[in-house]
LOZAKOL-331845 format. One record per residue (C-alpha): x, y, z. Coordinates in nm, 2 decimals. Each point is the difference from the previous one (the first is absolute). Layout:
// residues N
<segu <X,Y,Z>>
...
END
This chain:
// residues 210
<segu <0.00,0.00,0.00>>
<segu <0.29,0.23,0.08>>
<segu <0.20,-0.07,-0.31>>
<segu <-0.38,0.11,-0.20>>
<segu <0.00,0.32,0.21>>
<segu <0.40,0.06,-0.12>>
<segu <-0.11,-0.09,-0.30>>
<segu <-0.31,0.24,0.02>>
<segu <0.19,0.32,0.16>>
<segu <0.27,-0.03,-0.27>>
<segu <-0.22,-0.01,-0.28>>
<segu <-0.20,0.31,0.13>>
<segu <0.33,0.18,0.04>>
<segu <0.07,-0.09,-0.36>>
<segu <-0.29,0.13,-0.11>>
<segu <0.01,0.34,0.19>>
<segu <0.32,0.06,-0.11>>
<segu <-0.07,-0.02,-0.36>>
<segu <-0.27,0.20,-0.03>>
<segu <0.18,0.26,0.21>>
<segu <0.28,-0.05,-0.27>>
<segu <-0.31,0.07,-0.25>>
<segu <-0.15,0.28,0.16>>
<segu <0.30,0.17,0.08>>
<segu <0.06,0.02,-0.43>>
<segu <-0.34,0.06,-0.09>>
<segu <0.05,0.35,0.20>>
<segu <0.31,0.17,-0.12>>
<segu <-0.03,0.27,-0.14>>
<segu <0.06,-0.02,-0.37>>
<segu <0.31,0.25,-0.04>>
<segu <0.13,-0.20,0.29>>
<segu <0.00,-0.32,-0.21>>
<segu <0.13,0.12,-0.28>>
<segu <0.31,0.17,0.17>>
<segu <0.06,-0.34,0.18>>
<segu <-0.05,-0.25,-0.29>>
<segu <0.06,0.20,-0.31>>
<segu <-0.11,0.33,-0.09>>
<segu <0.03,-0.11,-0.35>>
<segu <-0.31,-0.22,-0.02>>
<segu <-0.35,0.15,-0.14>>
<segu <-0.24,0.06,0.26>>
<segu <-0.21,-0.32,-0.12>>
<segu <0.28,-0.24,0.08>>
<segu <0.06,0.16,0.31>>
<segu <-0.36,-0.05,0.03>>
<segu <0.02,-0.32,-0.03>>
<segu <0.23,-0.14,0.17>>
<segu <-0.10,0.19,0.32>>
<segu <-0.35,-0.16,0.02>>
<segu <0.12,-0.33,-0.11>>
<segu <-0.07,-0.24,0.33>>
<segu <0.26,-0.26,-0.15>>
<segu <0.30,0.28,-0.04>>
<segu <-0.13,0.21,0.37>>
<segu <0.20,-0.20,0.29>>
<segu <0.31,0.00,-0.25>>
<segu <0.00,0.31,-0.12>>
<segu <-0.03,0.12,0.39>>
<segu <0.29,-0.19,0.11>>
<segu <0.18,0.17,-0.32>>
<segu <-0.15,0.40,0.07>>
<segu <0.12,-0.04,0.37>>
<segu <0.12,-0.31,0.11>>
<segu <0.36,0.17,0.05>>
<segu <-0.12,0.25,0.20>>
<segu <-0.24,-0.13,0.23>>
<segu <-0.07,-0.36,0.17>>
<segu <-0.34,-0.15,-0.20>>
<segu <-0.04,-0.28,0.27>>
<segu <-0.33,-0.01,0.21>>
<segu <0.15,0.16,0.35>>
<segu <0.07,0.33,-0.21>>
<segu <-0.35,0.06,-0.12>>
<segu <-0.21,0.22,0.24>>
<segu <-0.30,0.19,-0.02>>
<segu <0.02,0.24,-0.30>>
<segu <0.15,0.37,0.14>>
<segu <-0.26,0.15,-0.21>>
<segu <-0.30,-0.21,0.11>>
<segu <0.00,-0.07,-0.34>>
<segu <-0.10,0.33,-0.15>>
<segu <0.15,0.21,-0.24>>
<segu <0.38,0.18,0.14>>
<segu <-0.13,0.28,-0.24>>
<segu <-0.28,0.02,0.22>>
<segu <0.26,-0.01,0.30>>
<segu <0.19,0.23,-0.13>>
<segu <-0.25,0.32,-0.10>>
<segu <-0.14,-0.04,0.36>>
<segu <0.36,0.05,0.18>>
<segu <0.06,0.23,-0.24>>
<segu <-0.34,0.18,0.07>>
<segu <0.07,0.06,0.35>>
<segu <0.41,0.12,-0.08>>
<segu <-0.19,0.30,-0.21>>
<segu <-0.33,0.03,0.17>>
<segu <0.06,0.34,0.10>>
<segu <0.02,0.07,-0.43>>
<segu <-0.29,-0.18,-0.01>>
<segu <-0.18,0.23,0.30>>
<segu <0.10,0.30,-0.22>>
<segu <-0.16,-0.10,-0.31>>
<segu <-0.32,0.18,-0.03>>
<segu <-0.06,0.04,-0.37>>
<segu <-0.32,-0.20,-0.14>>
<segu <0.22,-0.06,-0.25>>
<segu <0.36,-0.11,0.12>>
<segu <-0.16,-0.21,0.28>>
<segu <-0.23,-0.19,-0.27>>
<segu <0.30,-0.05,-0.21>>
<segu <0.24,-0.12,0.30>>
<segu <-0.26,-0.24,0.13>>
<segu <-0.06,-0.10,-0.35>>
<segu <0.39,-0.09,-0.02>>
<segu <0.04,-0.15,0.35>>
<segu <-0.33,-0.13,0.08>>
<segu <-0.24,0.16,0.28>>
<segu <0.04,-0.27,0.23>>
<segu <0.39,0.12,0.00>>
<segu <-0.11,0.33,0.03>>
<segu <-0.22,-0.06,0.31>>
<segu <0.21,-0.21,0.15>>
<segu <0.34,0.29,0.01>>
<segu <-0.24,0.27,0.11>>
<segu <-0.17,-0.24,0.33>>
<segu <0.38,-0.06,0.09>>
<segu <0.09,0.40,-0.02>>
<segu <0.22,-0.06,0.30>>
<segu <0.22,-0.23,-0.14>>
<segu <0.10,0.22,-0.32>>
<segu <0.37,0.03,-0.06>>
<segu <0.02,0.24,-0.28>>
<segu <0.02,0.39,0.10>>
<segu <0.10,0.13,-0.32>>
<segu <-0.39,0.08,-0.21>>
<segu <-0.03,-0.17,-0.37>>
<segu <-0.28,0.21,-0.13>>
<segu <-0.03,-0.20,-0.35>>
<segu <-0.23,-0.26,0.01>>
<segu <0.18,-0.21,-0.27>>
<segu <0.37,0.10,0.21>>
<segu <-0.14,-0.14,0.34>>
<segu <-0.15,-0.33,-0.15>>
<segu <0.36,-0.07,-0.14>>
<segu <0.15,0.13,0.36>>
<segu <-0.27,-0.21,0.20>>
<segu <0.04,-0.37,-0.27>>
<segu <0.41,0.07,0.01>>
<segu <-0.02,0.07,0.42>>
<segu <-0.19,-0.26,0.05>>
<segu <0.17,-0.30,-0.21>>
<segu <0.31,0.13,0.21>>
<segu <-0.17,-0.06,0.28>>
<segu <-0.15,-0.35,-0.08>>
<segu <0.41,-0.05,-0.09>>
<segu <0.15,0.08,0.26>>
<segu <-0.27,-0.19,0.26>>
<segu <0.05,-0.34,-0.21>>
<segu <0.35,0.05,0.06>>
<segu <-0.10,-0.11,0.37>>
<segu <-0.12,-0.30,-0.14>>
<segu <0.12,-0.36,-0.09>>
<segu <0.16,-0.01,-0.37>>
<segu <-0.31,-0.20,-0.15>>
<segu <-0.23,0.22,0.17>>
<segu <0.16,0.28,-0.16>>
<segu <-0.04,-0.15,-0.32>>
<segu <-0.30,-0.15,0.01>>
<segu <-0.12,0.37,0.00>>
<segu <0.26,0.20,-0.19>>
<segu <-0.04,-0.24,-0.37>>
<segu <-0.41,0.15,0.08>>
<segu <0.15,0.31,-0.14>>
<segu <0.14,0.13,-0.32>>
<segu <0.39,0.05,-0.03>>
<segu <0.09,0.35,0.13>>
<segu <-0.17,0.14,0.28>>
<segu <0.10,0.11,0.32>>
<segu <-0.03,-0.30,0.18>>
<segu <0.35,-0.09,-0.19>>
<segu <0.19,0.24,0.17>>
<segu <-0.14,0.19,0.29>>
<segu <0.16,0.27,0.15>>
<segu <0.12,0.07,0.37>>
<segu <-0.33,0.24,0.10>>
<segu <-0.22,-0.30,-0.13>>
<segu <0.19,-0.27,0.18>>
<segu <-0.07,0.24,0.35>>
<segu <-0.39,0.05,-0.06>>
<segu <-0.12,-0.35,-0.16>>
<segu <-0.06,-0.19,0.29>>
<segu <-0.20,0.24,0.14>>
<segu <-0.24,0.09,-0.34>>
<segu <0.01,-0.35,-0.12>>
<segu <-0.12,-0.09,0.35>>
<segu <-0.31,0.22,-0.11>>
<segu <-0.05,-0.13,-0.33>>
<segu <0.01,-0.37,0.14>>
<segu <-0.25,0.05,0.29>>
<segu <-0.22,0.15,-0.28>>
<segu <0.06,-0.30,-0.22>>
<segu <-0.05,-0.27,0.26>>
<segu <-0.30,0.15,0.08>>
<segu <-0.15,-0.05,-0.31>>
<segu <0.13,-0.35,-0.01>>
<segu <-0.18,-0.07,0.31>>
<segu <-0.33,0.08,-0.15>>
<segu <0.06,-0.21,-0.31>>
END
């Protein structure tokens, strides 16, 4: 009965660890695939070689298998519950230029930066006021979205570098090739805890609902 139970547990473990492999592939981010297989290949191939379940586990052990450990004790819960670092990303950055955001009152430039960054991002930097890094005012609507998405990938960076290395992937390949969360700088590195913090009580909170 024991030796079934091995048998049993093994298998299971098999099995979760392929379609993490799987999952894990179906989700990067396109630019991210290209850069790490061949950015010469048209878009269809790339296409189809990231949603083939056959290719997936081996084609994860080739994007990061030198970088991070793929076996079953490495995997926890997603950083990101999951969601979208994009959507990480404009909320830190929300609250880092919230005071901006305070200062937009134009019908027009506070249509067009919710337009760009979403109004949940919007609401969410101006309920956490207090937590606003930015002094200097961005009074461009188009300007400040760049300044909030760039702020607040360098935040998202600079927190995953807390993190294991394939929990740090797992969410970096989510995103294209060449935002902030690449390279974050010193003042992002001193305020992510605390706004990522924010964004991830905001985040689990949804989960929690779901």
């Amino acid at each position: 009965m024991s030796d079934l139970m091995s048998f049993t547990e093994l298998n299971r473990s098999f099995t979760l660890a392929f379609d993490r492999r799987r999952e894990l592939v179906a989700s990067i981010h396109a630019s991210r695939f290209a850069a790490r297989l061949d950015p010469l290949l048209s878009p269809p191939t790339l296409l189809r070689l990231q949603q083939s379940s056959r290719l997936q586990p081996r084609l994860a052990e080739l994007l990061i298998g030198s970088e991070a450990d793929l076996s079953e004790a490495g995997w926890n819960d997603d950083l990101v519950l999951a969601h979208n670092p994009r959507r990480a990303a404009l909320l830190a950055g929300s609250i880092w230029h919230a005071r901006s955001m305070l200062k937009l009152v134009s019908k027009h430039d506070l249509s067009l930066l919710v337009e760009i960054i979403g109004a949940e991002a919007h609401a969410f930097g101006i309920r956490h006021l207090s937590s606003a890094v930015a002094t200097t005012s961005i009074v461009d609507p188009e300007q400040l979205s760049r300044e909030i998405e760039h702020d607040g990938h360098a935040c998202l960076g600079a927190w995953l570098n807390e993190a294991s290395a394939l929990d740090r992937i797992r969410v970096l390949l989510r995103l294209p090739v060449g935002t902030a969360a690449d390279n974050p700088a010193a003042e992002h590195r001193r305020t992510a805890g605390p706004l990522l913090s924010l964004v991830m009580a905001h985040l689990g909170t949804e989960a929690a609902r779901v």
